[in-house]
Each structure stands twice: as structure tokens, then as C-alpha cells.
C-alpha positions in Angstrom: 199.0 -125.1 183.6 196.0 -123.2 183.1 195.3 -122.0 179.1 198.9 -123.7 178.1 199.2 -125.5 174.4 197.5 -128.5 176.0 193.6 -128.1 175.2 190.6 -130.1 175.9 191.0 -133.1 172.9 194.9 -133.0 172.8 197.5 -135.5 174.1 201.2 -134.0 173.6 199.9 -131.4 171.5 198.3 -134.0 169.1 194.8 -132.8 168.1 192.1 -135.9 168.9 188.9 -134.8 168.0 188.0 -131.4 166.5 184.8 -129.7 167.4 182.9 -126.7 165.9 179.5 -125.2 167.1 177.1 -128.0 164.7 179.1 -130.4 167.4 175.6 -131.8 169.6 176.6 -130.5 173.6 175.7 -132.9 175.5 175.4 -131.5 179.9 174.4 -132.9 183.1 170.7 -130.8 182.6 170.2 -132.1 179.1 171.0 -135.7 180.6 168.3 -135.5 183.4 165.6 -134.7 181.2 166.4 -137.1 178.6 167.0 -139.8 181.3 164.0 -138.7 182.6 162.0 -138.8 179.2 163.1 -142.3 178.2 161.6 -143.3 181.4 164.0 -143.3 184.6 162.1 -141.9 188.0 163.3 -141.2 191.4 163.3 -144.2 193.7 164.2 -147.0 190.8 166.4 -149.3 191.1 168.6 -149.2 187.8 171.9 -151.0 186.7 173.4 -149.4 184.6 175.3 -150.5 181.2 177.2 -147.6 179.3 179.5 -145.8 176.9 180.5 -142.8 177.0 181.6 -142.6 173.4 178.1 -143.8 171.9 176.9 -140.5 172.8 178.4 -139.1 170.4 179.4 -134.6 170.8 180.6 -132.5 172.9 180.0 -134.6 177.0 180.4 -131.2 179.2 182.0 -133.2 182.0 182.4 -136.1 180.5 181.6 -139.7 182.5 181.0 -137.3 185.6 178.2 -135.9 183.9 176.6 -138.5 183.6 177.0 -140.1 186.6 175.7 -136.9 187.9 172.5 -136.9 185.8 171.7 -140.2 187.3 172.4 -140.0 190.8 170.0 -136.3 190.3 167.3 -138.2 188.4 167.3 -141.4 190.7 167.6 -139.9 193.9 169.6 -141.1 197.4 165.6 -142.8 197.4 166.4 -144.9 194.4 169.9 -146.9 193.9 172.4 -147.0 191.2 174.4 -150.4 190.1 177.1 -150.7 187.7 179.6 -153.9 187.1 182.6 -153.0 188.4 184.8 -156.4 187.3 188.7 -155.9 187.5 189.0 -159.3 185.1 192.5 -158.8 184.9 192.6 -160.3 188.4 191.9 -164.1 186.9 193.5 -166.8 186.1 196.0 -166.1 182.9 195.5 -169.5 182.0 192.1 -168.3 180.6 193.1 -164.8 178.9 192.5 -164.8 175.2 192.7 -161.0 174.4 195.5 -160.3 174.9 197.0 -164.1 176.4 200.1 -163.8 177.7 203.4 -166.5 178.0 202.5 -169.5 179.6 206.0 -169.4 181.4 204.9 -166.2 183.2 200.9 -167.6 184.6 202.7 -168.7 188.2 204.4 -165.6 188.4 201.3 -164.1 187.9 199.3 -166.4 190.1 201.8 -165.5 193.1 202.5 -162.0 192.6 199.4 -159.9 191.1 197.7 -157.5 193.5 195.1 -158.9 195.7 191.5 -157.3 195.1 191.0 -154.1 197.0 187.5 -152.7 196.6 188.5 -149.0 196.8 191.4 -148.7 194.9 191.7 -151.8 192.4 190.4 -150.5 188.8 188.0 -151.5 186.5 188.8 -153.3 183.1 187.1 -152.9 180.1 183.6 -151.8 182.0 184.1 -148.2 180.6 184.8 -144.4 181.6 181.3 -144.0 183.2 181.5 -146.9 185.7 185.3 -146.0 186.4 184.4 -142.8 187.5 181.4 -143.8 189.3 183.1 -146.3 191.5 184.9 -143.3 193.1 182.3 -141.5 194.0 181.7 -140.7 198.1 179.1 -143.3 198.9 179.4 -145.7 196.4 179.9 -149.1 197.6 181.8 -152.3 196.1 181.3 -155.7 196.6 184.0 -158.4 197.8 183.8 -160.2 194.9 187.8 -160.2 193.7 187.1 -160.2 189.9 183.2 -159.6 189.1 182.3 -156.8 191.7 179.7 -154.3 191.3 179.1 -151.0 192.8 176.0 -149.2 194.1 175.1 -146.2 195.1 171.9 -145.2 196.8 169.3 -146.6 199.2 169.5 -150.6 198.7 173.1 -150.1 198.0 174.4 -151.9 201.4 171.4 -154.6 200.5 172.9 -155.5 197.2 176.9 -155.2 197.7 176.6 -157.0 201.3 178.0 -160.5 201.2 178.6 -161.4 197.4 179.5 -165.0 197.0 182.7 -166.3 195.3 181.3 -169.2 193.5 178.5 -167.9 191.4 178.8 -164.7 191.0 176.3 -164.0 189.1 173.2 -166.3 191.2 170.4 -165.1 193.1 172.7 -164.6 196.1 174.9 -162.3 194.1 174.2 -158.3 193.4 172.0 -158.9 190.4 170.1 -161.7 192.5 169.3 -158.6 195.0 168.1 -156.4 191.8 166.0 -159.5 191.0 164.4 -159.4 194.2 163.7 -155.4 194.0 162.3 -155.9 191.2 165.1 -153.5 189.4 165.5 -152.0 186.2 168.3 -152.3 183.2 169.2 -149.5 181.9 171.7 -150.4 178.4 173.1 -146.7 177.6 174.6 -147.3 174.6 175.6 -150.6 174.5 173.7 -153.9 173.1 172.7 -157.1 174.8 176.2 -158.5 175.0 176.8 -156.1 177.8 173.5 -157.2 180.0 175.0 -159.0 183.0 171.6 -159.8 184.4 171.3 -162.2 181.1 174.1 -164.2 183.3 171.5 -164.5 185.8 169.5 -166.6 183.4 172.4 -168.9 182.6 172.8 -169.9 186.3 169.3 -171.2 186.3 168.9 -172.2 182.9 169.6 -176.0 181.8 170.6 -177.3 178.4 172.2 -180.2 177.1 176.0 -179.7 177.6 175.6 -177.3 180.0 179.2 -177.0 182.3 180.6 -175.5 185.1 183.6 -173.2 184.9 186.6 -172.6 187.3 188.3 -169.5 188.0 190.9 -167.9 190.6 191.8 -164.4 191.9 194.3 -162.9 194.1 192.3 -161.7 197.5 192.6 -161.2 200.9 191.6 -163.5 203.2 192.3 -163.4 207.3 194.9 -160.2 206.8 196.8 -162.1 204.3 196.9 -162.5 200.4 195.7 -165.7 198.3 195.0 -166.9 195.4 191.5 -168.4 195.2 189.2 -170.8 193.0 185.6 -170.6 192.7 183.0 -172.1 190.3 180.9 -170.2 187.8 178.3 -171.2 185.7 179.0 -171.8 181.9 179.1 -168.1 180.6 178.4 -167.4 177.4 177.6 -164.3 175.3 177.2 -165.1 171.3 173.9 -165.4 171.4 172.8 -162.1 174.1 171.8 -160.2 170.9 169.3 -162.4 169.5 167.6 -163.3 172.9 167.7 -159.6 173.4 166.1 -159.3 170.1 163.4 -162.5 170.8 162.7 -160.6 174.1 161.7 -157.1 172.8 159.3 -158.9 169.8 157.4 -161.1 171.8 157.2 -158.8 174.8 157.1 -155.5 173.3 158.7 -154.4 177.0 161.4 -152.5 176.4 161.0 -148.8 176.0 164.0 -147.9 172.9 165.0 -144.5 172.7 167.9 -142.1 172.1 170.5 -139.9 173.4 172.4 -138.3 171.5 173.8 -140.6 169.2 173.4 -143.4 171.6 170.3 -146.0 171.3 169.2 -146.6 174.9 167.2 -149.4 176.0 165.3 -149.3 179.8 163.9 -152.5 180.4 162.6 -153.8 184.2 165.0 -157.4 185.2 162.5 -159.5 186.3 160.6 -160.6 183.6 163.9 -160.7 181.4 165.8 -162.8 183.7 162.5 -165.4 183.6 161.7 -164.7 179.7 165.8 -165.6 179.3 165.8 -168.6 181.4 162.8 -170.0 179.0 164.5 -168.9 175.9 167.6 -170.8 176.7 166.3 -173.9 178.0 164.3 -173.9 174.5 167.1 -172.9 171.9 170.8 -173.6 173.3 172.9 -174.7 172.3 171.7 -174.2 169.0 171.7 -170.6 169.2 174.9 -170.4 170.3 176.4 -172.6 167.1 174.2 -170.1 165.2 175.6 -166.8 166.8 179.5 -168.7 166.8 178.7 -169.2 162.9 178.0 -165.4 162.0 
């Protein structure tokens, strides 16, 4: 139906947001050249963390726009990451938000969808890494639950061979960042949503410090099964004030805006080894602290 009752910003003729011309108009040009100005160059290596709503305006495009803007400004010379977790492929036994009924977490365990790499969605990463994970050349990892997705020239390099137990190590995707010597880009979002700080928890040690067990549905040899692997302890509570240690004491983090959003472009070496020192020296202190708040 083209130029029906259904416009841009309404759901069964429901009105969502209302726009006028003092409404900021946010395209895929202006995007390059504020990508660009914070600091992102052709031939990086960035993973990216986003919103599309912190942007705040009009998005002409929406997520494709800026997945557009990035793939212009980082070339097929440079590579692209974004997490691309499908947690709702995990163990109900561990869901909080929603949980569900204990009597249904067999059911579950023997009947969910095995992880697919090109089809199963995202949960909770966001419109811009949804729409990014479709895109021709993008490629997923195996991982059932905490994939990622790259796009670019190391994208094989990163994706290839993701481990089930420890996702998050130096053999996983953000271990192959490390090794490049990448870049993490926060567009819009806070420390809570840097997965490379996970890195730092897999080779950080602190009194109390625990494995943790999960399980997926994935295929195996042709057929489906439902898998458990080991983890790290995971935490997040206390991201935003390591975050917050990490940009006083270093001063390495270049801070900026777009739009409405705050964006932070930082490289992931030197947080990864700054974080594994900050937690060895104030967990699990920190963590009582940031539970506390």
C-alpha cells in the first residue's frame, strides 16, 4: 500500500512519535562524517555497541543507515563486529527477566530451535546489530547463544572456530580483536554493554571467583542437541565504574556526540589489560558496592 493511512511512526493507525522540521535528521552522509570526526578511519577494526534510539530525531533509514555509514567509513579494508547473542537459546533454569514455569524448562530443553547462524535472531542486542547480521557478507559465529558477526577483511579470522566453553577468552571473537589490536566503539550505550570487559573477567582472579554452566540447543553431526559448556563468572554491576576508573586514569577514550547519543571510541587492548588489573585489585568489593546502589 503505497501513501495509505499507515505513515512512517504509526502502528494500526496509532500515531508513535510526531515530528516537525526543529526534529534533528539524522542520514547515512551526516553519519560518515560524524563517525569520521569522533575518530573512526578506513582499515580499523571496530566492535560495535549501539542504540538506535539514543540518537535521538528523525534516523533517514533507520538501523540501515547506520550500518551503512559504517561499513562506508571502515571500508571492505577494515572490519566491523557486533554481538550477535540469541540468549533466549539457554538454559530456562537461569532466566530472570522474564523466568518462566519451572514445569515447562524440559519442554524447553527438548524442543527449542537449535542455533542457526543465518536465520536465528538476536535478543536484546538492538535494531542496528539485527539488521546488520543480514547483511550480504556478514558472517556469524557457531557459538549457539553468544555469537558475533563481522563483516569486512579479518571477518573469517574472527568468526572462524568460536569455542563453546568460554566464549568470551582469547580464543573467542573478542580474543581475535585483542590480537588486532581493535577498537570499541559504544554508540550510545554505557559500559554495561562492553563485551570485551568480559574478556577481562576470563583472566582476571579474585577471591570467590566461579565458573558458570550453561546449555543451548545446537547442531551437532546433522542432528539437534542440547549442550553445556563453562563460562567464566560474568558480571556487570560494576562495568560503569571501571569504565569510569579507565577514562580518569588513562584519559584514552575520545567522548563525543551524535546526535543525542554520547559515543565513546576507545582501542581494546589496553582496556582489556587496564580491566584485568582493576579487577584483580577491587572485586568483589566493587561489585557489593555497584549491587548496593
Amino acid at each position: 500500500m503505497v501513501g495509505g493511512r499507515f505513515g512512517y511512526g504509526q502502528l494500526g493507525g496509532v500515531e508513535l512519535t510526531v515530528y516537525t522540521e526543529n526534529t534533528p535528521l539524522i542520514t547515512t552522509k551526516s553519519l560518515i562524517a560524524d563517525f569520521q570526526r569522533v575518530g573512526l578511519r578506513a582499515g580499523q577494526t571496530v566492535i560495535v555497541h549501539s542504540s538506535l534510539k539514543s540518537f535521538g530525531g528523525f534516523v533517514a533509514g533507520g538501523a540501515q543507515a547506520v550500518v551503512d555509514a559504517l561499513m562506508h567509513v571502515l571500508t571492505p579494508d577494515g572490519t566491523l563486529v557486533m554481538p550477535t547473542h540469541s540468549t533466549e537459546n539457554t538454559d530456562p533454569m537461569h532466566w530472570q527477566h522474564p523466568p518462566i514455569p519451572q514445569a515447562w524448562w524440559e519442554t524447553y530443553r527438548a524442543e527449542a530451535p537449535a542455533y542457526h547462524p543465518d536465520v536465528t535472531p538476536t535478543r536484546q542486542m538492538g535494531a542496528i546489530v539485527e539488521c546488520f547480521r543480514t547483511y550480504p557478507g556478514v558472517i556469524r559465529s557457531a557459538h549457539p547463544a553468544f555469537s558475533f558477526a563481522a563483516w569486512g577483511k579479518q571477518a573469517a579470522t574472527i568468526t572462524a572456530n568460536h569455542p563453546l566453553d568460554n566464549n568470551v577468552g582469547p580464543e573467542s571473537p573478542i580474543g581475535r580483536i585483542y590480537d588486532l589490536d581493535g577498537w570499541v566503539f559504544l554508540l550510545g550505550v554505557g559500559y554495561i554493554n562492553n563485551t570485551s570487559l568480559h574478556m577481562a573477567e576470563y583472566s582476571a582472579q579474585w577471591p570467590g571467583k566461579t565458573p558458570e554452566f550453561n546449555s543451548s540447543a545446537m547442531i551437532q553431526n546433522g542432528q539437534r542437541v542440547w549442550v553445556t559448556y563453562r563460562d567464566e563468572s560474568i558480571e556487570t554491576d560494576d562495568f560503569p565504574a571501571l569504565g569510569a576508573a579507565y577514562e580518569a586514569e588513562t584519559g584514552a577514550v575520545i567522548i563525543d556526540r551524535i546526535g543525542a547519543a554520547t559515543v565513546r571510541l576507545m582501542r581494546q587492548r589496553p582496556l582489556i589489560d587496564y580491566a584485568v588489573r582493576w579487577m584483580e585489585a577491587n572485586r568483589p568489593a566493587s561489585l557489593e558496592a555497584a549491587q548496593k546502589d
